[in-house]
FINULO-323415 format. One record per atom (N, C-alpha, C, O): x, y, z; residue number from 1. Coordinates in steps of 0.02 Angstrom, whole numbers, plus 50000, padded with zeros to 5 digits. Layout:
BEGIN
{zase {X,Y,Z},NUM} ...
This chain:
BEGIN
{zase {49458,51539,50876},1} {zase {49484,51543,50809},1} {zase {49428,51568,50763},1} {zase {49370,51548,50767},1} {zase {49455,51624,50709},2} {zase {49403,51635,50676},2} {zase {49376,51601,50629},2} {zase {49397,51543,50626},2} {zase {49326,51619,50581},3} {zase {49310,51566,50509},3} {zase {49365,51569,50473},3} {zase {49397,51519,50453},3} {zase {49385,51649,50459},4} {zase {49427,51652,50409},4} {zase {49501,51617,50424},4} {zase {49518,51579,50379},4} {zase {49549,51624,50481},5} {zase {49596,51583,50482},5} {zase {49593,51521,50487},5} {zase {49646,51491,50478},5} {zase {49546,51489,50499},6} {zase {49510,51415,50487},6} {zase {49496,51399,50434},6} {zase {49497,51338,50428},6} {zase {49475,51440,50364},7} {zase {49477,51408,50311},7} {zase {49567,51421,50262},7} {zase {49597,51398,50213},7} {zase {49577,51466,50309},8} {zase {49651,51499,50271},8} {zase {49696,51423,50287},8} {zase {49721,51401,50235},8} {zase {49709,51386,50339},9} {zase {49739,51350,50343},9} {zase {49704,51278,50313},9} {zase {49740,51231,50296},9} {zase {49641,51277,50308},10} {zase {49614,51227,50278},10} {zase {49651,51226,50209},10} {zase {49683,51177,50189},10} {zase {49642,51285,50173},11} {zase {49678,51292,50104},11} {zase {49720,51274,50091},11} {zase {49732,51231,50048},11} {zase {49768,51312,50138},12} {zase {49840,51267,50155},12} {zase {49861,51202,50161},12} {zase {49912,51177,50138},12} {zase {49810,51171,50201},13} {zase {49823,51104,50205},13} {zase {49818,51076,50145},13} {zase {49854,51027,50134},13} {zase {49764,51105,50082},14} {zase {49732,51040,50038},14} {zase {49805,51052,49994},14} {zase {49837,51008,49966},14} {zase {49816,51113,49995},15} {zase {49872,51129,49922},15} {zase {49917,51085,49970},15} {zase {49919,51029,49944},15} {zase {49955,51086,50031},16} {zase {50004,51047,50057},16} {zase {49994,50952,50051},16} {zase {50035,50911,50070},16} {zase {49942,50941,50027},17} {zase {49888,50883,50020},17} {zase {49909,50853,49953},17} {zase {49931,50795,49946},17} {zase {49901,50895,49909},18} {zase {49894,50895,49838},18} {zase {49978,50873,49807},18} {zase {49994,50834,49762},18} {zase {50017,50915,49848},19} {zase {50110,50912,49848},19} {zase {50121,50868,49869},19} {zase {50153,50834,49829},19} {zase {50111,50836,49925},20} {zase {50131,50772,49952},20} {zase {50117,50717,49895},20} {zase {50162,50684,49869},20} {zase {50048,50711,49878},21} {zase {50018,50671,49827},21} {zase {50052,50655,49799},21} {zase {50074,50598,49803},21} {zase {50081,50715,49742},22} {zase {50103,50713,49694},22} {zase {50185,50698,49710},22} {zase {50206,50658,49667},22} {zase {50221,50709,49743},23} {zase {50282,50710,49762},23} {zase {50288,50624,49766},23} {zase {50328,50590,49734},23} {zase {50233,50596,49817},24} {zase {50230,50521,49843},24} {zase {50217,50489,49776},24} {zase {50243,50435,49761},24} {zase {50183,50516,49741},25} {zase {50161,50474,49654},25} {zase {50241,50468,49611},25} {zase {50260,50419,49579},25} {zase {50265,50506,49617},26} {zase {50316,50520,49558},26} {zase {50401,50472,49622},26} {zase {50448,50435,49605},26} {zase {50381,50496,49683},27} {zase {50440,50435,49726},27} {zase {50423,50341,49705},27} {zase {50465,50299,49689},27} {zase {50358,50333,49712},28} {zase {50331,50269,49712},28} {zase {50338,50252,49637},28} {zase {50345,50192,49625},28} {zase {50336,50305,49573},29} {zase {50354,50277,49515},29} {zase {50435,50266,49496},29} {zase {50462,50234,49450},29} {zase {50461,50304,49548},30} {zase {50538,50284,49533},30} {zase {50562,50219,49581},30} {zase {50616,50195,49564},30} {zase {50542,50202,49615},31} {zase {50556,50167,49663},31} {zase {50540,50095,49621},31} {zase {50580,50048,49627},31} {zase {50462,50087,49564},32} {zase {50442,50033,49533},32} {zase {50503,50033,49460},32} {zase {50516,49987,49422},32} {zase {50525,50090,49463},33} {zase {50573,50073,49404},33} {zase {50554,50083,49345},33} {zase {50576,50050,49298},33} {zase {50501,50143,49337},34} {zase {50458,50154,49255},34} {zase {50473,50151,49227},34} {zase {50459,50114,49180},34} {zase {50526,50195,49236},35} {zase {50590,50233,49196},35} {zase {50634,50178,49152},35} {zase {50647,50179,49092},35} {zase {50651,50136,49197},36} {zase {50692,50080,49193},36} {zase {50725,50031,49230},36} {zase {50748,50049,49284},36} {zase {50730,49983,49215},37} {zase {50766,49921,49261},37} {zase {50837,49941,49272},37} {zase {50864,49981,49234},37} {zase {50872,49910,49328},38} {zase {50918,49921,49362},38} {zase {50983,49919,49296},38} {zase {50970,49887,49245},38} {zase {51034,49944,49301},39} {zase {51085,49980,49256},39} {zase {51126,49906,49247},39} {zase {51146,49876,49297},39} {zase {51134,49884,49187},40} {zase {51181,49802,49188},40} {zase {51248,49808,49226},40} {zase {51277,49760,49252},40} {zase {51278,49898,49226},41} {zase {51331,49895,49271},41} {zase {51348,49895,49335},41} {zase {51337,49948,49363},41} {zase {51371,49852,49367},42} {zase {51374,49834,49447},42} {zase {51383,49901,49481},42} {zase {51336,49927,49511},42} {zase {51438,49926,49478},43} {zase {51440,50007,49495},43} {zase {51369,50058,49494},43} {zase {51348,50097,49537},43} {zase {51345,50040,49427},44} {zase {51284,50097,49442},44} {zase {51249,50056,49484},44} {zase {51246,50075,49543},44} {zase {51217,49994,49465},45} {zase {51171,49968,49511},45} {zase {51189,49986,49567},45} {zase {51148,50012,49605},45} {zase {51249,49977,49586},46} {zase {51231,49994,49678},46} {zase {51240,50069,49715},46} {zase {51231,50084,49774},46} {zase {51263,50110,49658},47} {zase {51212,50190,49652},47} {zase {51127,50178,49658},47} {zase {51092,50200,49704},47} {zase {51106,50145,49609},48} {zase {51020,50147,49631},48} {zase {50996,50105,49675},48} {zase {50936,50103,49688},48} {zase {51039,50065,49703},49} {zase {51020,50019,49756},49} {zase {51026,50072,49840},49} {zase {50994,50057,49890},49} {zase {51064,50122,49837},50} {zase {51070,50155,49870},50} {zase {51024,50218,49883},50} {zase {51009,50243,49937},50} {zase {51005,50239,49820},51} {zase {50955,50265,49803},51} {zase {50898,50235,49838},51} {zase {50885,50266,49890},51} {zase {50864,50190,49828},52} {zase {50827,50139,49824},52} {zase {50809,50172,49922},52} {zase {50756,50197,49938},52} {zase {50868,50161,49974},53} {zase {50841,50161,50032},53} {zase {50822,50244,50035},53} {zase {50766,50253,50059},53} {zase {50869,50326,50008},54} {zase {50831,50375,50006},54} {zase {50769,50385,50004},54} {zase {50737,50409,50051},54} {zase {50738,50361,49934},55} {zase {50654,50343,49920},55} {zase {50623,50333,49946},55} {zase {50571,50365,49951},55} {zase {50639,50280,49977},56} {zase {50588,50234,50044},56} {zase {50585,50291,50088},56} {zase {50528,50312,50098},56} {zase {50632,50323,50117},57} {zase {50645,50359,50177},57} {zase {50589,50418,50162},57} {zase {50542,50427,50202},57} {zase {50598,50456,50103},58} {zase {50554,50503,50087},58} {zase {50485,50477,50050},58} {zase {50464,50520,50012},58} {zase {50447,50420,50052},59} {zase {50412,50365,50064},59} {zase {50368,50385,50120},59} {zase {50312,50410,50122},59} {zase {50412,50365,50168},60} {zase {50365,50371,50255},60} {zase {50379,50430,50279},60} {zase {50361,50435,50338},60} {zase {50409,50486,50252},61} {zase {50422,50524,50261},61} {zase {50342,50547,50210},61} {zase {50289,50522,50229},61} {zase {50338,50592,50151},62} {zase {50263,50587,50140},62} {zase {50203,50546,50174},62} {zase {50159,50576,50205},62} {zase {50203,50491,50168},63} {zase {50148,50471,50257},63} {zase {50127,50492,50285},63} {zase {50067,50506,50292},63} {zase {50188,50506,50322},64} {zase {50169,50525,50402},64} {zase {50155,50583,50377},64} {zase {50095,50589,50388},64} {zase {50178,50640,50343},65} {zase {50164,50710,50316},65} {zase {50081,50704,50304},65} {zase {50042,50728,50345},65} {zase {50059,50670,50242},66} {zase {49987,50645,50252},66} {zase {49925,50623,50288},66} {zase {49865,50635,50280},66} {zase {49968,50579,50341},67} {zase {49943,50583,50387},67} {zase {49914,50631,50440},67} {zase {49860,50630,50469},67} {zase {49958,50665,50444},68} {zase {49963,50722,50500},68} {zase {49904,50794,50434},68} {zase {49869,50838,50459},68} {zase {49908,50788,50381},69} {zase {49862,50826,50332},69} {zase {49796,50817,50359},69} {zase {49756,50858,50382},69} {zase {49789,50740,50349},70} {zase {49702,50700,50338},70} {zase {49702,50717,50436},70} {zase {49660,50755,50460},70} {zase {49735,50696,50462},71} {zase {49701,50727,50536},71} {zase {49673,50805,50540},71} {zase {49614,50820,50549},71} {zase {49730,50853,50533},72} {zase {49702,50906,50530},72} {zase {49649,50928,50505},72} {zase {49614,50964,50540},72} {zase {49627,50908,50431},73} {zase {49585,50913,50389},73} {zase {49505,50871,50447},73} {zase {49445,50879,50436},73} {zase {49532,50834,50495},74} {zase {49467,50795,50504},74} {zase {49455,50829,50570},74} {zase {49398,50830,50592},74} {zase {49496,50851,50599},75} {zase {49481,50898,50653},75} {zase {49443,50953,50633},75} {zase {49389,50965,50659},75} {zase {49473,50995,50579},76} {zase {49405,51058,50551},76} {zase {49346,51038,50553},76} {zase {49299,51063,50585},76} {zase {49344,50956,50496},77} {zase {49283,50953,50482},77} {zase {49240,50934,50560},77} {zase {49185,50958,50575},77} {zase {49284,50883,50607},78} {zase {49230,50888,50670},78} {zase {49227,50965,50716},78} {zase {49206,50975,50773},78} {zase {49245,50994,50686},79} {zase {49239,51075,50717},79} {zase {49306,51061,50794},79} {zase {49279,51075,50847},79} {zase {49347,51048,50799},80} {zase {49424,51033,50850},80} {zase {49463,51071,50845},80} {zase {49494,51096,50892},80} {zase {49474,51087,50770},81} {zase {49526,51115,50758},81} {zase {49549,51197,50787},81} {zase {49517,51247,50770},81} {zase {49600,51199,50827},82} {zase {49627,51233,50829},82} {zase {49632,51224,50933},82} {zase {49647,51274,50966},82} {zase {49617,51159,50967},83} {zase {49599,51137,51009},83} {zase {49648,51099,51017},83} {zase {49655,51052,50979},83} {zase {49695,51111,51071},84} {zase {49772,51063,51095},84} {zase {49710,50973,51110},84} {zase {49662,50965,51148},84} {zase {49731,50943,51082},85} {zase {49731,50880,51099},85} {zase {49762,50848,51138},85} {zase {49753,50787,51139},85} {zase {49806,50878,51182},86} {zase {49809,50875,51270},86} {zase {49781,50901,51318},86} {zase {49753,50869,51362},86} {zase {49785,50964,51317},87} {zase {49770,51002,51358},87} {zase {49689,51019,51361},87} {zase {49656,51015,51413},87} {zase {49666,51037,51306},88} {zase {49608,51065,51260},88} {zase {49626,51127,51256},88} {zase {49594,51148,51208},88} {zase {49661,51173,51279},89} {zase {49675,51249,51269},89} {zase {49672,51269,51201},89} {zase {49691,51232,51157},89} {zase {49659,51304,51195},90} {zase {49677,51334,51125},90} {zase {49729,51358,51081},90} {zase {49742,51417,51090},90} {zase {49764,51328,51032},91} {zase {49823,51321,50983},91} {zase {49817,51398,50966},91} {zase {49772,51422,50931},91} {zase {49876,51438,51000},92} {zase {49870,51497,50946},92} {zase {49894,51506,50869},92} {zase {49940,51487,50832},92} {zase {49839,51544,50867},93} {zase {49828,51549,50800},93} {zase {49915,51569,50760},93} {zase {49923,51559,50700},93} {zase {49952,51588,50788},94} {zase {50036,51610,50751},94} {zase {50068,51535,50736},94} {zase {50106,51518,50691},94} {zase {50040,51495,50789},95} {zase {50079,51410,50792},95} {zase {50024,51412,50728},95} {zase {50053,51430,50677},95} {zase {49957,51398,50718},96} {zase {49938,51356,50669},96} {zase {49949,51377,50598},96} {zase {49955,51347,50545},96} {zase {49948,51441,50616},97} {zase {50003,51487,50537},97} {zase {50058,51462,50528},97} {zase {50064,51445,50469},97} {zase {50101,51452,50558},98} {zase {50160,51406,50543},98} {zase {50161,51339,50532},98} {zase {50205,51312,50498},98} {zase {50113,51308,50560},99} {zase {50110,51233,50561},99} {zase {50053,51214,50586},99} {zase {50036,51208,50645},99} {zase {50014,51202,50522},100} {zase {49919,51198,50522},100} {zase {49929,51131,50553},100} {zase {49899,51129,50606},100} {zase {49961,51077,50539},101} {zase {49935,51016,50540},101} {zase {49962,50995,50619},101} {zase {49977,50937,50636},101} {zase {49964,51060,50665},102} {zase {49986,51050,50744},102} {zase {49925,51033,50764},102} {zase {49875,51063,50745},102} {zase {49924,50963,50821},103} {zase {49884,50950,50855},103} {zase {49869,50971,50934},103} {zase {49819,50964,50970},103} {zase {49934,51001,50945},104} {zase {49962,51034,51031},104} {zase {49961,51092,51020},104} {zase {49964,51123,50967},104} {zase {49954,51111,51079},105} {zase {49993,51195,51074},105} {zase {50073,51180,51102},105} {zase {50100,51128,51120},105} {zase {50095,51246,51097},106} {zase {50174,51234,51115},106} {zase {50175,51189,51188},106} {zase {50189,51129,51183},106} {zase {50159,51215,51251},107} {zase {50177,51186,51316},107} {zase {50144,51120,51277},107} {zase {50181,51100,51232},107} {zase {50096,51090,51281},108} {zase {50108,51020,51255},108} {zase {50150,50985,51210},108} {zase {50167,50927,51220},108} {zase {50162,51008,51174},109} {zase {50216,51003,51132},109} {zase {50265,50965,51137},109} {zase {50310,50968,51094},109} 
C-alpha cells in the first residue's frame, strides 16, 4: 500500500469519525430528552416510547461504527494497516477504498 492511499483513507476515516460523533451526540441528546419530557398524552408518549428503542438501536449502531473507526485508525498508526488480520495478505487497495475500516480481505471475510 502506498503513503498516499494510506493517508487518503486515514482522512476518510477521521471525517467518518467526526459524523459518527456528531450524529451519536445529537441521538444521546434526544434519547436524554433536552428537548423535552415525555408528551402528557398517552398516545404520543407511546410514539416516543417507541422511538426511544430506534435511538438505542442507532446508539450501538454508531459504536460499533466507532469502533471499527478507532481500530482502523490504530492499525495505520501501528503501521498494519492494509494487512488481512487473518490471513496477513494484503487488503486490496479497491476493498479499502470502499471500506477503510476493513480488517480482512475478501476470502477472509
Amino acid at each position: 500500500m502506498d503513503d498516499r492511499l494510506r493517508e487518503e483513507c486515514a482522512e476518510q476515516l477521521r471525517a467518518s469519525r467526526e459524523e459518527w460523533s456528531k450524529r451519536l451526540d445529537a441521538i444521546r441528546s434526544d434519547r436524554r430528552r433536552e428537548s423535552g419530557e415525555l408528551s402528557p398524552d398517552f398516545e404520543d408518549q407511546a410514539t416516543q416510547r417507541e422511538n426511544d428503542e430506534t435511538l438505542d438501536a442507532l446508539d450501538e449502531r454508531g459504536r460499533h461504527a466507532l469502533e471499527a473507526i478507532d481500530a482502523a485508525l490504530g492499525r495505520i498508526a501501528a503501521g498494519t494497516y492494509g494487512e488481512c488480520a487473518r490471513c496477513g495478505e494484503t487488503i486490496p487497495d479497491e476493498r479499502l477504498r470502499a471500506e477503510p475500516t476493513a480488517p480482512s480481505c475478501v476470502g477472509c471475510a
